[in-house]
C-alpha positions in Angstrom: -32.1 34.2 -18.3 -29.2 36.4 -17.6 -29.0 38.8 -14.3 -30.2 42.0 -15.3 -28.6 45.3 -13.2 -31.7 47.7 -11.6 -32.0 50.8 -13.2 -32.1 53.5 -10.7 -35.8 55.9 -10.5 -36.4 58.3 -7.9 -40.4 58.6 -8.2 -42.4 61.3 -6.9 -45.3 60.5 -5.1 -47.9 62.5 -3.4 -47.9 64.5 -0.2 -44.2 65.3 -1.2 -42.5 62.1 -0.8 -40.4 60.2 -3.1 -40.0 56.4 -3.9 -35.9 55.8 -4.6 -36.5 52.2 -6.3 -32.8 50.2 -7.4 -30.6 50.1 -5.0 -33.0 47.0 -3.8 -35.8 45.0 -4.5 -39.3 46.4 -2.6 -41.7 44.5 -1.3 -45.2 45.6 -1.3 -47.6 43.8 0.9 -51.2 43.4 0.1 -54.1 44.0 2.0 -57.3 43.4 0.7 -60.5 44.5 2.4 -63.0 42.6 0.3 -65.1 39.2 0.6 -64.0 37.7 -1.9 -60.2 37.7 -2.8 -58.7 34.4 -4.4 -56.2 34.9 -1.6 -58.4 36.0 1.0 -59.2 39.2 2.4 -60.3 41.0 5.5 -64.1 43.0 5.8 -63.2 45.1 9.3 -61.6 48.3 9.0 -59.5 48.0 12.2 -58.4 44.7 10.9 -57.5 45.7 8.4 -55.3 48.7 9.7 -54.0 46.1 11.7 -52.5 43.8 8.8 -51.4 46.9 7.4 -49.3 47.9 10.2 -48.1 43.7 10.9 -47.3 43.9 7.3 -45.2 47.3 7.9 -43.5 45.5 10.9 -42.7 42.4 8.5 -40.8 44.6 6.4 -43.3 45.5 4.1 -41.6 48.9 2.1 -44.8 49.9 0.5 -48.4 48.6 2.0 -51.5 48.2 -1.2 -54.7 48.5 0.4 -57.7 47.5 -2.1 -61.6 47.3 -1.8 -62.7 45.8 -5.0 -61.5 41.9 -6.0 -60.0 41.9 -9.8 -59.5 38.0 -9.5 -60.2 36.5 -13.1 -64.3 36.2 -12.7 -65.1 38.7 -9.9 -67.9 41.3 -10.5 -67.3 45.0 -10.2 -68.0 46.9 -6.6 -69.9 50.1 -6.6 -67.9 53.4 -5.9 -69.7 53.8 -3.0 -68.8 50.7 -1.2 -65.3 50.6 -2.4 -65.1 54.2 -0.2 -66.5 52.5 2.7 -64.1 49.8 2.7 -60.9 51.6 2.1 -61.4 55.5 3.5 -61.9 53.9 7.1 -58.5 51.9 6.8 -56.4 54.8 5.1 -58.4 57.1 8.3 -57.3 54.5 11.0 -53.5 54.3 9.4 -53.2 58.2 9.4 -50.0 59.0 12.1 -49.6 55.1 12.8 -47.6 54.1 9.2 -44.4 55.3 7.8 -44.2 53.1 4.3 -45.6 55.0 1.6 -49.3 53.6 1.1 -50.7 52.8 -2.2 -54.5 52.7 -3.0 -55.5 49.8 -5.5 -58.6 51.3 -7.9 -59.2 51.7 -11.2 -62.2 54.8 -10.1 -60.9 58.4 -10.1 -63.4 59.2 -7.1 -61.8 56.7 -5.2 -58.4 57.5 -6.0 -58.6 61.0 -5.0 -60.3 60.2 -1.4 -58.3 57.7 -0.7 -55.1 60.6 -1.8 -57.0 62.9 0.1 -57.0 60.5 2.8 -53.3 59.6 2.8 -52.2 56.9 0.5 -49.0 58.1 -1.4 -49.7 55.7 -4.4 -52.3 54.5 -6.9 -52.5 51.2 -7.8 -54.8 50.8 -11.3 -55.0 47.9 -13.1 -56.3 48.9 -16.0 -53.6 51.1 -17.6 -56.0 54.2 -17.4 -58.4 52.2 -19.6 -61.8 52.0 -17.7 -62.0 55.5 -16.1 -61.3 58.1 -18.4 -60.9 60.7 -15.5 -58.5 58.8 -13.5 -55.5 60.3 -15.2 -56.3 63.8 -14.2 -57.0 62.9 -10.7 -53.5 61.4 -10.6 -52.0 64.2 -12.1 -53.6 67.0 -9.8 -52.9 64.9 -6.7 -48.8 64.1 -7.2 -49.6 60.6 -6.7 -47.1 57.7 -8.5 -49.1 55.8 -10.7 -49.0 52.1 -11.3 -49.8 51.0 -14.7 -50.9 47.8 -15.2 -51.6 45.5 -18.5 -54.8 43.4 -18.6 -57.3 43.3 -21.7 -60.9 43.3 -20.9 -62.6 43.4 -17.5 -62.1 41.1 -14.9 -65.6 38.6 -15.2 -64.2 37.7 -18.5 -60.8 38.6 -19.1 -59.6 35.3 -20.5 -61.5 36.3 -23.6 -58.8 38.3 -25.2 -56.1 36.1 -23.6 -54.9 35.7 -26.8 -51.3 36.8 -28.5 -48.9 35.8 -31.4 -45.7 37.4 -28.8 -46.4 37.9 -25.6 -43.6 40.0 -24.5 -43.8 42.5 -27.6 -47.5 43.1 -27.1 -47.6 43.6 -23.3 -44.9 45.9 -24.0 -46.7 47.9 -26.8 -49.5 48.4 -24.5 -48.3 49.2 -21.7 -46.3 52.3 -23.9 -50.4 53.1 -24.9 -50.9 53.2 -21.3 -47.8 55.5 -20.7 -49.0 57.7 -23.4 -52.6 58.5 -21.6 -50.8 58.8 -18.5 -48.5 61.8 -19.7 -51.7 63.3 -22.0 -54.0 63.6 -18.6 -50.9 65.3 -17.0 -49.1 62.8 -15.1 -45.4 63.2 -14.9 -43.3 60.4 -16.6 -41.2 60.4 -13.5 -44.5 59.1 -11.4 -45.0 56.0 -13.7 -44.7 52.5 -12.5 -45.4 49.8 -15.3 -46.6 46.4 -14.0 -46.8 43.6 -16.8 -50.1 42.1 -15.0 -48.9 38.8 -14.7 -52.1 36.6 -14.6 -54.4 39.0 -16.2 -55.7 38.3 -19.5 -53.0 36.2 -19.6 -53.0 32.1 -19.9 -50.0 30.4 -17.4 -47.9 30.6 -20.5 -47.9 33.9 -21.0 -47.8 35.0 -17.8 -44.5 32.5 -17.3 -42.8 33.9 -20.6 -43.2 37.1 -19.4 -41.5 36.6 -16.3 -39.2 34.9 -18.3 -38.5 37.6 -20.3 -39.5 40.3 -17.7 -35.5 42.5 -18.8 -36.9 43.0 -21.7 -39.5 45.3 -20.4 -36.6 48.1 -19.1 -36.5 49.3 -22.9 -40.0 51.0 -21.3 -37.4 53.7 -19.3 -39.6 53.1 -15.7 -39.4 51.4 -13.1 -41.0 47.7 -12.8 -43.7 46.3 -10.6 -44.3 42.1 -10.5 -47.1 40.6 -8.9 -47.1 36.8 -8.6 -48.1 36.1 -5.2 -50.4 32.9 -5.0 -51.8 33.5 -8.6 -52.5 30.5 -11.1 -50.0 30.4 -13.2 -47.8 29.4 -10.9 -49.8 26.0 -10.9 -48.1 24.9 -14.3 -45.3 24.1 -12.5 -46.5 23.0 -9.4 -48.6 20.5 -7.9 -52.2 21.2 -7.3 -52.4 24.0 -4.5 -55.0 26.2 -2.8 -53.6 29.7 -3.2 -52.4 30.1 0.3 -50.4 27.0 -0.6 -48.6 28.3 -3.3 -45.6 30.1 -1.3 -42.9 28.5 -2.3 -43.8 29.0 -6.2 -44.4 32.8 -5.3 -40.8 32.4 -3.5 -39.5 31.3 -7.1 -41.4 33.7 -9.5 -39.8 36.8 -6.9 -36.4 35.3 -7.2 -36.6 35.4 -11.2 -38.2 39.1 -10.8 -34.9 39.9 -8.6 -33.0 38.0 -11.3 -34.3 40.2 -14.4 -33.7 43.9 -12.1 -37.6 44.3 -11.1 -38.5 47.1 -8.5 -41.0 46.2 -6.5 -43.0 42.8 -6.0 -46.5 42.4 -4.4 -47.3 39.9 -2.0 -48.8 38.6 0.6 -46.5 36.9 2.7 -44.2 39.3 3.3 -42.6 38.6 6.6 -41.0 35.6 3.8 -40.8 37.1 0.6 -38.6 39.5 2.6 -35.5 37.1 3.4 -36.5 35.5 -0.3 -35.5 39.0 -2.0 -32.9 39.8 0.9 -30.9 36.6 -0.1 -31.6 37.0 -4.0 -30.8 40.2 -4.1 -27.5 39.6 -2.3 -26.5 36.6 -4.2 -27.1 38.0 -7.3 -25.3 41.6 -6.7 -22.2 39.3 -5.8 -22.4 38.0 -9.4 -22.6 41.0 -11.2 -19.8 42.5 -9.1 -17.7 39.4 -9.5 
């Protein structure tokens, strides 16, 4: 696995900002406000806002805020209580945050409140494949979009878990999802692709694609990793509860510094900070050297 150099993306996101992704790796820290996260989440709004701001202060660059679980298993939420668990948080962060927040839905409705409401971002991990009018929403509202790959839904997504080359399909797919993104209107410039590492993916794949993760650049945007606590990392670890699995997260965010990734989302960010700080500077060193 060779050190990869960043490309550089500025990324236009909405309410006139803009993400410049390269010079470092950027941590996004996750805050889920739902029951039943493999990780854990939080169910009060000013709670939430609160590990939103901590995360800020624990030098979180970009904060994800999500109402709907997407764990392998989990059963979809209504779009009516994902808006009552996230428009409350992104109301209560309004004037308090300066990161660029970043709404985590696959629904158009509740990508454009949550827009509407503040978040700079969206976050959907389905590619643009389960809400046809999600693309357009995106488009209208200047948000950056993050692509993610997955196959299937969530309650059963191991079912098409299945590939002859991992790295080649994940990256054919996620061009399909690039090309719905630019026919609904979105601006190339706004994409962020995210190889959905643990989605419709066995630990194997998900661990080849990391592996492999430079070969994704050949996309032309920016890259998004998310291994934090997920269960792939358990084929190389002992047996551990998710909030237990730190220190595998801390070596999956290493080898996403090491192939010239742009952002990773985590939960522990106050640590996965000095992990990327330390990377990062060890490995510009090398390429410099």
């Amino acid at each position: 696995m060779a050190i990869t150099p960043r490309p550089r993306y500025d990324v236009p996101m909405a309410h006139g900002r803009t993400l410049a992704l390269g010079t470092r790796l950027l941590v996004m820290g996750i805050v889920n406000v739902t029951p039943d996260s493999f990780a854990g989440g939080v169910s009060d709004a000013d709670e939430a806002a609160a590990l939103a701001l901590r995360l800020e202060a624990d030098g979180a660059d970009i904060v994800d805020i999500g109402g709907e679980s997407t764990r392998p298993g989990a059963e979809p939420v209504s779009e009516a209580d994902e808006l009552a668990r996230v428009i409350p948080v992104l109301e209560r962060l309004q004037g308090r945050i300066t990161v660029p927040v970043s709404i985590d839905t696959y629904k158009a409705r509740v990508a454009a409140e949550a827009v509407a409401a503040g978040a700079c971002i969206v976050n959907d991990i389905s590619g643009l494949g389960y809400d046809p009018g999600l693309g357009a929403v995106v488009s209208a509202s200047g948000a950056a979009l993050v692509l993610m790959h997955t196959r299937g839904r969530s309650r059963a997504m191991y079912r098409d878990a299945s590939y002859q080359d991992v790295v080649a399909e994940v990256a054919a797919e996620l061009g399909q999802a690039v090309d719905r993104a630019l026919a609904a209107g979105v601006r190339r410039e706004c994409v962020i692709l995210d190889p959905g590492l643990g989605f419709a993916k066995r630990a194997e794949d998900s661990l080849t694609l990391l592996a492999n993760l430079a070969q994704l650049h050949g996309l032309g945007r920016p890259l998004l990793v998310g291994p934090s606590r997920k269960s792939f990392l358990q084929a190389a670890m002992v047996d551990a509860a998710p909030a237990d699995r730190d220190w595998g997260t801390a070596a999956a965010v290493t080898a996403s510094v090491l192939a010239g990734a742009h952002i990773v989302r985590v939960h522990n960010v106050r640590a996965m900070v000095d992990v990327v700080r330390v990377a990062d500077a060890l490995f510009a060193n090398v390429t410099q050297g």
